[in-house]
C-alpha positions as CSV (number, residue, x, y, z in Angstrom):
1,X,0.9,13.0,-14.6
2,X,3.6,13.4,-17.0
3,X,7.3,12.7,-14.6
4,X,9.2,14.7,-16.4
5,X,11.7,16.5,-14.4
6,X,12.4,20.1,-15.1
7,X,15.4,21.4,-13.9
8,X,14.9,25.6,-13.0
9,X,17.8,27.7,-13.9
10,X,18.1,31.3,-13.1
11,X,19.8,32.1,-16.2
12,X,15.8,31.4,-17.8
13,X,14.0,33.6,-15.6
14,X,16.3,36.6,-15.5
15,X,18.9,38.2,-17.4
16,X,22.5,38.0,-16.0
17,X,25.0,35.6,-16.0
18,X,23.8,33.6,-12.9
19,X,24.5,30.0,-11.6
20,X,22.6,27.0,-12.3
21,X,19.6,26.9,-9.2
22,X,19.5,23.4,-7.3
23,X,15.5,24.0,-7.2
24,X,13.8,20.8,-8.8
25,X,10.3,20.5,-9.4
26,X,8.0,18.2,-11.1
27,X,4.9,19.3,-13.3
28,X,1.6,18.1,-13.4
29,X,0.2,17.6,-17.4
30,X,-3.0,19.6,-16.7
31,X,-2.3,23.3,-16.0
32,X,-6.3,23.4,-15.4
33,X,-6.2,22.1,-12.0
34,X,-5.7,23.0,-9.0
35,X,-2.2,22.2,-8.0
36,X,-0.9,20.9,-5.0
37,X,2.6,22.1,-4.4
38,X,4.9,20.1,-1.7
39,X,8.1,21.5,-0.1
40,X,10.6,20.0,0.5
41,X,13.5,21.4,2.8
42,X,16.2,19.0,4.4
43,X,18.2,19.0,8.0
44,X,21.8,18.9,8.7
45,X,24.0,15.5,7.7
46,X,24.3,12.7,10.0
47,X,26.8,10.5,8.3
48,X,30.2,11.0,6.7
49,X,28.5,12.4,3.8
50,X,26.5,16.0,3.3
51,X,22.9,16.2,2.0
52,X,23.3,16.6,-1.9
53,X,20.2,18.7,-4.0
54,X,18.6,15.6,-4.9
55,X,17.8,14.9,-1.2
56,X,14.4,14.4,-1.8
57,X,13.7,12.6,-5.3
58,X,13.4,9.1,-3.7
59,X,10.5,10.7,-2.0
60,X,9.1,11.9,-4.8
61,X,9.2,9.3,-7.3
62,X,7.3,6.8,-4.2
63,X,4.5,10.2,-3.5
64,X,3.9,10.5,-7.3
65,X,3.6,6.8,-7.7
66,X,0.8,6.8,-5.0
67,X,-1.2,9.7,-6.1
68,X,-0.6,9.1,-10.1
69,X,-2.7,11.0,-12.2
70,X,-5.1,12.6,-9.7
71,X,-3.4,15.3,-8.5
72,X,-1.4,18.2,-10.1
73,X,1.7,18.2,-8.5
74,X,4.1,20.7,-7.9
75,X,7.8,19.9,-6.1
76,X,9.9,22.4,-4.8
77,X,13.1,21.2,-2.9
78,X,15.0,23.7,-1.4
79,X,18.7,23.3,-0.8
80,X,20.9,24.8,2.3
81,X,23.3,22.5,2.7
82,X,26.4,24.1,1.1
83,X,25.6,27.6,2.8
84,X,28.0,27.1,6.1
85,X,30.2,24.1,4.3
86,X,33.4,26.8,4.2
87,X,33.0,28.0,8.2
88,X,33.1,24.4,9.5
89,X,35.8,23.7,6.8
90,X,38.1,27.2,8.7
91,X,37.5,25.8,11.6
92,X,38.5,22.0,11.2
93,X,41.4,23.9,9.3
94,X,42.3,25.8,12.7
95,X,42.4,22.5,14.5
96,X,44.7,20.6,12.2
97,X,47.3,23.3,13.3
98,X,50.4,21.2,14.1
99,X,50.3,23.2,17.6
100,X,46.6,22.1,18.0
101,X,45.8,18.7,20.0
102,X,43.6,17.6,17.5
103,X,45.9,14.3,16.4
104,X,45.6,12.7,19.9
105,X,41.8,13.2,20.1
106,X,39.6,10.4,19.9
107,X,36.4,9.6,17.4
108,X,38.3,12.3,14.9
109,X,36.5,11.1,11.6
110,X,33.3,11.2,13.9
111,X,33.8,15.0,15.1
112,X,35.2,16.3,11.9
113,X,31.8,14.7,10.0
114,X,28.6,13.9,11.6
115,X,29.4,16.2,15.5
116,X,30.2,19.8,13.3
117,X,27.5,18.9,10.4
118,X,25.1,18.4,13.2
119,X,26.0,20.4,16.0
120,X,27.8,23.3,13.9
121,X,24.8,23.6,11.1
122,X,22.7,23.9,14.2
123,X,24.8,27.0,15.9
124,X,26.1,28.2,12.1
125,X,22.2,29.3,11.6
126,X,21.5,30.6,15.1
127,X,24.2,33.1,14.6
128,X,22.7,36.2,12.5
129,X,25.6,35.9,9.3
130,X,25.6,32.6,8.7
131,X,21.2,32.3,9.8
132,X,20.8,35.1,7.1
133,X,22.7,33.6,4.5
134,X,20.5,30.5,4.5
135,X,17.5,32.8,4.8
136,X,18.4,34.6,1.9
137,X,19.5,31.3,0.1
138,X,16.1,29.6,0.3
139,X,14.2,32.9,-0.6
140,X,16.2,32.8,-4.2
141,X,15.1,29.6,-4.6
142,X,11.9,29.9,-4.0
143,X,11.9,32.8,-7.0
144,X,13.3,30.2,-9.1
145,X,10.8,27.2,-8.0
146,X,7.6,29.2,-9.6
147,X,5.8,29.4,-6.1
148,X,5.0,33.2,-6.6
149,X,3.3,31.9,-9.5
150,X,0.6,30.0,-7.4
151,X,-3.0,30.7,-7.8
152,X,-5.8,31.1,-5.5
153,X,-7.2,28.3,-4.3
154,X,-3.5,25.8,-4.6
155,X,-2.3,24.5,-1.6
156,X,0.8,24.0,0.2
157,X,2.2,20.8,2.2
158,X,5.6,21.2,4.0
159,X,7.7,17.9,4.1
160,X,10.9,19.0,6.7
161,X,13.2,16.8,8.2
162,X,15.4,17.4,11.2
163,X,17.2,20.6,11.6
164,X,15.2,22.1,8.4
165,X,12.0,22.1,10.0
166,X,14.0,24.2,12.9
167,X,15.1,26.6,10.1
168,X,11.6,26.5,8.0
169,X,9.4,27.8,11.2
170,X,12.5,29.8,12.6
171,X,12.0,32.1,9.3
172,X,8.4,31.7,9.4
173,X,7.4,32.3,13.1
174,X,10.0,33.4,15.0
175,X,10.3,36.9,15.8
176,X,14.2,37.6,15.6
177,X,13.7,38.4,11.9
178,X,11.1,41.4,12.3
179,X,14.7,43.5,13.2
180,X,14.3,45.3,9.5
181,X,18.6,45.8,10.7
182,X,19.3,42.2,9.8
183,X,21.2,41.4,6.5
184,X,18.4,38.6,6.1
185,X,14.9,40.8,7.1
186,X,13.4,41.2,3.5
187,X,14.1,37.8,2.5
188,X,12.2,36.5,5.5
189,X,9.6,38.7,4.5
190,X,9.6,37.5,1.1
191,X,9.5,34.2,2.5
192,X,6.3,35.0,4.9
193,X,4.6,37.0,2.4
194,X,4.1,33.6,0.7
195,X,2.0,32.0,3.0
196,X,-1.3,32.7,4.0
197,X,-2.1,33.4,7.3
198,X,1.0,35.3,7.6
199,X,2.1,38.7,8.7
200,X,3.4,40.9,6.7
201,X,0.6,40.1,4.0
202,X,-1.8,37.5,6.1
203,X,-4.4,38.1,3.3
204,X,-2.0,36.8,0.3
205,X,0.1,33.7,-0.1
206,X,-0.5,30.3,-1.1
207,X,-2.5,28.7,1.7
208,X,-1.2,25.4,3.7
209,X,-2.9,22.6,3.5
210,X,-0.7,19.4,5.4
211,X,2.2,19.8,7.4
212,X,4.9,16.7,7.5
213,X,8.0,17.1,9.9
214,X,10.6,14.3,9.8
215,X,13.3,13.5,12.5
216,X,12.1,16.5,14.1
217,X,13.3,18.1,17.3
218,X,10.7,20.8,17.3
219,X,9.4,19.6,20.0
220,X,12.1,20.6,22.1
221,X,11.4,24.3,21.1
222,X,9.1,24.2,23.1
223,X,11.3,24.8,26.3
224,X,11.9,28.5,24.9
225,X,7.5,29.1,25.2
226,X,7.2,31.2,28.3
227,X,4.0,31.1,28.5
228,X,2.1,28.0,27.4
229,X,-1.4,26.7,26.1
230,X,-2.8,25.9,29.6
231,X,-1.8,29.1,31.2
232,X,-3.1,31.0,28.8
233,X,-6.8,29.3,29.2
234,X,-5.7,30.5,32.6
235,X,-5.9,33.6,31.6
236,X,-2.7,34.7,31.2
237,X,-1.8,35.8,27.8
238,X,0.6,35.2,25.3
239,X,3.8,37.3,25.0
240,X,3.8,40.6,23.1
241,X,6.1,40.5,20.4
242,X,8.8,43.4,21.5
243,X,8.4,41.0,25.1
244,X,9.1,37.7,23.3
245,X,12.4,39.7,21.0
246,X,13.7,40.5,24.7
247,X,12.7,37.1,26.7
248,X,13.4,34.3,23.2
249,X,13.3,35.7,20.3
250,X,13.7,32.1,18.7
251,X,10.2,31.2,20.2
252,X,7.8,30.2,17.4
253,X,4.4,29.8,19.4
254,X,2.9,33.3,19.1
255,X,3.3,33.5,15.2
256,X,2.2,30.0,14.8
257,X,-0.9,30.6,16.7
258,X,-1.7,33.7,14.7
259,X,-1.0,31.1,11.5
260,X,-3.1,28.7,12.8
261,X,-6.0,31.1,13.7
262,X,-6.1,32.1,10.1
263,X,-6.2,29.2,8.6
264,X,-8.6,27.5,10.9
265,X,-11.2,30.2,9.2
266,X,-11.1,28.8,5.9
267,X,-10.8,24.8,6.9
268,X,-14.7,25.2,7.3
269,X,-14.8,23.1,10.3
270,X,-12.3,20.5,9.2
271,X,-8.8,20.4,10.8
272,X,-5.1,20.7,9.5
273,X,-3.4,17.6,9.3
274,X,0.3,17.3,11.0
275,X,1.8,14.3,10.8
276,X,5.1,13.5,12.8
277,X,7.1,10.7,11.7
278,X,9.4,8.7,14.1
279,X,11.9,6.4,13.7
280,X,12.1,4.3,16.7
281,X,15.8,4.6,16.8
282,X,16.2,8.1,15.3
283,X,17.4,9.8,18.8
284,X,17.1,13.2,17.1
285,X,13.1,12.8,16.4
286,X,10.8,13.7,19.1
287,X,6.8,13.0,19.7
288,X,4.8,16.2,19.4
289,X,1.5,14.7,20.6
290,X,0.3,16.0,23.1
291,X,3.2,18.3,23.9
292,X,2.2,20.6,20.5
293,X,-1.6,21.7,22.1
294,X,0.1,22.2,25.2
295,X,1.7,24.7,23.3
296,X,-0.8,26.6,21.9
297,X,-4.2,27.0,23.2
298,X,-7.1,25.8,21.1
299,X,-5.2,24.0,19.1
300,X,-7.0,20.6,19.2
301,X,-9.9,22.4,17.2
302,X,-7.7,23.6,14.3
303,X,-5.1,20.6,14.2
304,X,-5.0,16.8,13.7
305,X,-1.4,15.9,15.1
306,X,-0.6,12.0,14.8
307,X,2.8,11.0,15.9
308,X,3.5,8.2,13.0
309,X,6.4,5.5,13.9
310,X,8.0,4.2,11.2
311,X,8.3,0.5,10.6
312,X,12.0,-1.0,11.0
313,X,13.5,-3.7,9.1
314,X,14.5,-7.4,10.0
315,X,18.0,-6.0,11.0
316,X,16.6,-3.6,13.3
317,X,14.4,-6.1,14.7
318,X,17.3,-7.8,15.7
319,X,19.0,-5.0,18.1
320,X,15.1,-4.2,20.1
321,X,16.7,-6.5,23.5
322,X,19.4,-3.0,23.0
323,X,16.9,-0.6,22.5
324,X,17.8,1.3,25.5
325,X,21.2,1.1,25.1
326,X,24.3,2.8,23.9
327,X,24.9,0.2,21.6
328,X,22.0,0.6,19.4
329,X,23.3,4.2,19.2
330,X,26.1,3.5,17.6
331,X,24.8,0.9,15.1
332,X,22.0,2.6,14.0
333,X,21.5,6.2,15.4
334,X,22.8,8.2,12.2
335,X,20.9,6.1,9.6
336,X,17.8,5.8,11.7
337,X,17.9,9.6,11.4
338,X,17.8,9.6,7.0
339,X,16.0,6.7,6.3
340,X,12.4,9.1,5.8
341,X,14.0,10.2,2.9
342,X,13.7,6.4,1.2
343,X,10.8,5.6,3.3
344,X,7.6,3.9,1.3
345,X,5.4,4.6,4.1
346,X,6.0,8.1,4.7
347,X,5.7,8.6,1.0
348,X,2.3,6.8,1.2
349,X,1.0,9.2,4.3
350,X,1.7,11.9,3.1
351,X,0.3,10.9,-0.7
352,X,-3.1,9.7,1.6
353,X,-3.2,13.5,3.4
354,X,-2.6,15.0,0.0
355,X,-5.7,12.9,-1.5
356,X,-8.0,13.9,1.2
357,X,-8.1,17.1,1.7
358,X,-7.8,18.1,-2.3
């Protein structure tokens, strides 16, 4: 594969004068295959620093390196980070108020950095302005990254980490976004119609082949299912979707199912691979096996869900008699929480699940 690096810009694909995209993708040297596109879409910051565009290229480079020549591949790395930066930065304003307390609090470099980029990215997108401004954010970019372009027959792996795979399945699955009111309905349409398996257009889209959640707290979605994979081989079905808008309409499991269902008819008896990858001491990442197939019924026919822990260092090593402490939470918790980003072993993974099923 040629690794050359080719930097989208709106300003090539449409007329106007528009702003530089932060979309990156690689391109395979052999437009006869059958590509694989990967992407990429990152979570909220944990350190004193913000996710940057390039988030994902340390991944790349170690994937590519792995798979070489054998695949056609296809990057996309889509880019939210900047969408609620000027919110959070009103609101830290506000505080700094001479009549606010804010100067005898404790921890201020910690709330003002890592508490709002984590917690206030979180409630930013839950909130319908600042959710549908990230919606309609990563729709534009996905214009720009050339996945429209994708022939029958590609495939799609998702690679998410943290509060992005929240985001990624929230647009994808969850049913607050069927409102056609919403400022961001047709861009999660446009989003959907992407994907196979899908409603709007479940016949079109690129279909998925791998999914690959990072520092994930998905699994704790799962608390908003009303009714779960063994009631309804109990017989009791599934939410209707005006029932699930009124009881959660951030619950994910019924339009994941129908995804799932779809698929599963062209896997021709094989099984979707979702691989989970945990740092021990990444506090934000939680096991989804066997939770998920709890979750949805059937599911252990369509899916192979491994929960994959991630190796730590000598220096980590060293804190395991603190494990369970509040200690190694301090020392480690927020770097625990970015390290799949630089991670040969995830990149090999997910290069291995790419390999075998193309």
């Amino acid at each position: 594969m040629n690794k050359y690096l080719i930097k989208s810009k709106i300003a090539e694909v449409y007329a106007g004068n528009l702003n530089e995209t932060n979309t990156n993708y690689y391109l395979g040297s052999d437009s006869s295959k059958v590509s694989e596109y990967i992407l990429f879409i990152h979570g909220v910051a944990t350190r004193f620093t913000r996710e940057q565009p390039n988030y994902a290229n340390k991944l790349i480079e170690e994937i590519t390196k792995v798979i070489g020549n054998s695949n056609n591949l296809k990057t996309i790395s889509l880019y939210w980070g900047d969408v609620d930066k000027k919110p959070e930065n009103q609101l830290l304003a506000k505080l700094e108020d001479n009549q606010s307390c804010w100067q005898q609090l404790w921890f201020k470099k910690l709330r003002a950095t890592t508490l709002l980029q984590f917690v206030g990215d979180a409630v930013a997108y839950i909130s319908r302005k600042i959710g549908s401004e990230v919606v309609e954010t990563l729709n534009q970019q996905m214009i720009e990254s050339g996945l429209d372009r994708a022939n029958a027959g590609e495939r799609l792996h998702l690679v998410t980490h943290s509060w992005g795979t929240v985001i990624l399945f929230d647009i994808l699955f969850a049913a607050r976004w069927t409102d056609e009111k919403i400022p961001g309905y047709e861009s999660a349409m446009a989003i959907r119609k992407r994907f196979y398996g899908i409603e709007p257009c479940p016949e079109e889209g690129i279909s998925l082949a791998s999914i690959h959640t990072m520092g994930s707290p998905i699994a704790l979605f799962s608390l908003l299912d009303a009714v779960q994979g063994e009631e309804q081989a109990k017989g009791e079905s599934e939410l209707t979707q005006n029932q699930a808008r009124q009881s959660a309409n951030l619950d994910i499991t019924p339009k994941l199912q129908y995804l799932l269902d779809n698929l599963s008819k062209n896997l021709n008896g094989n099984k979707l691979p979702w691989r989970n990858y945990i740092h021990p001491g990444d506090p934000v990442a939680w096991p989804l096996n066997p939770l998920i197939y709890s979750l949805i019924d059937g599911l252990t026919k369509i899916v192979d869900m491994q929960d994959v822990l991630t190796r730590i260092n000598f220096l980590e090593s060293l804190m395991l008699p603190f494990s369970q402490t509040p200690l190694a939470l301090m020392l480690d918790a927020d770097t625990a929480h970015s390290k799949y980003w630089n991670s040969t072993q995830v990149a090999r993974e997910i290069a291995k699940t790419i390999q075998q099923v193309s």
